[in-house]
Short mmCIF file of the C-alpha atoms (twelve columns), coordinates in Angstrom:
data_MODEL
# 
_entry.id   MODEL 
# 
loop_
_atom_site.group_PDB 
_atom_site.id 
_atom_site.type_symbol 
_atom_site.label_atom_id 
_atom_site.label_alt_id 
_atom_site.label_comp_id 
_atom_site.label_asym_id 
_atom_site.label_seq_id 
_atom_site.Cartn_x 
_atom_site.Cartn_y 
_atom_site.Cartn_z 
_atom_site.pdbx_PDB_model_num 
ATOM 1  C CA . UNK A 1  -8.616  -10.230 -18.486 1 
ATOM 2  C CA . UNK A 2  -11.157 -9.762  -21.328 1 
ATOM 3  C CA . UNK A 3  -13.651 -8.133  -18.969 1 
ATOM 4  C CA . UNK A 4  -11.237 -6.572  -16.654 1 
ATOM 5  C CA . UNK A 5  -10.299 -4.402  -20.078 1 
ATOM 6  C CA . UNK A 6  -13.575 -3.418  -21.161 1 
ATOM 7  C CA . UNK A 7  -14.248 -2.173  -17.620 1 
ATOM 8  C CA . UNK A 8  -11.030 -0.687  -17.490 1 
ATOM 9  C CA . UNK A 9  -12.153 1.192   -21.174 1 
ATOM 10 C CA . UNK A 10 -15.538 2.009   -19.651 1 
ATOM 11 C CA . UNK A 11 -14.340 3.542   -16.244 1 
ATOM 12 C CA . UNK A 12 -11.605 4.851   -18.156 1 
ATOM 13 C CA . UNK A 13 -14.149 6.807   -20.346 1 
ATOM 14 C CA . UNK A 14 -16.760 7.377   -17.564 1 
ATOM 15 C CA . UNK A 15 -14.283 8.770   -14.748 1 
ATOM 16 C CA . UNK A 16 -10.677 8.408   -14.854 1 
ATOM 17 C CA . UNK A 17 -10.604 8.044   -10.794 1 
ATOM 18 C CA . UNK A 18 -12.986 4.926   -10.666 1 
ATOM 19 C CA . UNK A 19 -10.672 2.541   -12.402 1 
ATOM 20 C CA . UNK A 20 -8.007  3.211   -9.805  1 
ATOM 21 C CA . UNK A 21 -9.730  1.852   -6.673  1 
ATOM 22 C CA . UNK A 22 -11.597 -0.989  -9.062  1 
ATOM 23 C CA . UNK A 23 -7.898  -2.269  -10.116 1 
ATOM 24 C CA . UNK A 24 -6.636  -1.953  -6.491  1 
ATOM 25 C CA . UNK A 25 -9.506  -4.168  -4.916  1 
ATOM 26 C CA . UNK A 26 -9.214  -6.398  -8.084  1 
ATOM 27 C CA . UNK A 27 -12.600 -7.921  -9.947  1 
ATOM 28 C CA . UNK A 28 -15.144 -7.790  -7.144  1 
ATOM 29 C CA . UNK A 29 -17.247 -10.297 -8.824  1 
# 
């Protein structure tokens, strides 16, 4: 979950509302 974290930090910092629907599909790659 290492790089599901830093996205989650970077989304989180960049726009609050893109983490939601990038959690709810789960890692696309």
């Amino acid at each position: 979950m290492n790089r599901i974290e830093t996205k989650f930090r970077e989304l989180q910092n960049n726009n609050k509302k893109a983490f939601m629907p990038y959690i709810c599909a789960g890692d696309p790659t």
